[in-house]
C-alpha positions in Angstrom: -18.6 -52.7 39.4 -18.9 -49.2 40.5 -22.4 -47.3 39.9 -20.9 -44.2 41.1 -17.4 -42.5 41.8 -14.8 -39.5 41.1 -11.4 -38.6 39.4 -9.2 -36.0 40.8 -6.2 -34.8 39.5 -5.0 -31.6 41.1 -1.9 -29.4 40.8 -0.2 -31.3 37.7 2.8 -31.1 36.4 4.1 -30.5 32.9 3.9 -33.0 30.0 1.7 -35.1 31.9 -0.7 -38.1 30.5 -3.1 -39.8 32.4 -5.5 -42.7 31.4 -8.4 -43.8 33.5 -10.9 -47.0 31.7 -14.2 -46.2 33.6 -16.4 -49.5 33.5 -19.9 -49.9 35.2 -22.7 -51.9 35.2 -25.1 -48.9 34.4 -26.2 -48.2 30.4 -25.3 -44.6 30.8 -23.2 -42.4 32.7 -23.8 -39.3 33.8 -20.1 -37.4 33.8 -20.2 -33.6 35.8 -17.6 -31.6 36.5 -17.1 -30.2 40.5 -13.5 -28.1 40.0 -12.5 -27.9 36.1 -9.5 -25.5 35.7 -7.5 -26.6 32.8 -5.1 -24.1 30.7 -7.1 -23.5 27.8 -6.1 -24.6 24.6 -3.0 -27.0 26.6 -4.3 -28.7 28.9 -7.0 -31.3 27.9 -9.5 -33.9 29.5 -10.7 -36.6 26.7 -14.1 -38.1 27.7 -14.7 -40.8 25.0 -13.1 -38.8 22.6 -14.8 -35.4 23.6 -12.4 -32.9 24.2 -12.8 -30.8 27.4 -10.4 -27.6 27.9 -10.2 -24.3 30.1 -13.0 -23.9 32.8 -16.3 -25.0 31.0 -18.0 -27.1 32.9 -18.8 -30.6 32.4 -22.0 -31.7 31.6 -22.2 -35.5 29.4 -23.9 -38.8 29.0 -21.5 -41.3 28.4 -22.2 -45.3 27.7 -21.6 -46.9 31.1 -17.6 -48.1 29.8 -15.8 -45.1 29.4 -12.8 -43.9 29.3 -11.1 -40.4 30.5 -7.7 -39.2 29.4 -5.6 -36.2 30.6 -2.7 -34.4 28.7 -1.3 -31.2 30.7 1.1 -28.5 29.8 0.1 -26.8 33.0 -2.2 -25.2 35.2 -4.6 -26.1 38.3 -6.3 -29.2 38.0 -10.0 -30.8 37.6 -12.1 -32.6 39.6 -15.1 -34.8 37.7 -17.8 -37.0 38.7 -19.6 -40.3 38.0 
């Protein structure tokens, strides 16, 4: 199992929804954002139910199984690490 990695999803389209189930063999994950550019209010990133949106930064501790959804409208993209 990974103990690290990252999820990119740049230059999106419309009406998209995207699903990545994160699982480690760490307690707790540490979840940053590196590029977060979503259309505020449209486009949102789900981390374990916490909605991220716009360009506020990313900045959570998540249980080491995790999941990270997506739902666009449009815009630039977002970059986020674990």
């Amino acid at each position: 199992m990974p103990t690290h990695g990252t999820i990119s999803y740049l230059n999106y389209g419309n009406n998209e929804n995207e699903i990545w189930v994160i699982e480690s063999n760490c307690p707790h994950v540490l979840i940053e954002s590196e590029h977060f550019d979503l259309e505020n209010g449209f486009d949102v990133v789900f981390i374990n139910g916490e909605a991220h949106t716009g360009s506020t930064e990313i900045h959570q501790i998540v249980p080491g199984n995790f999941e990270v959804e997506f739902i666009s409208d449009d815009r630039d993209g977002t970059t986020i690490l674990y």
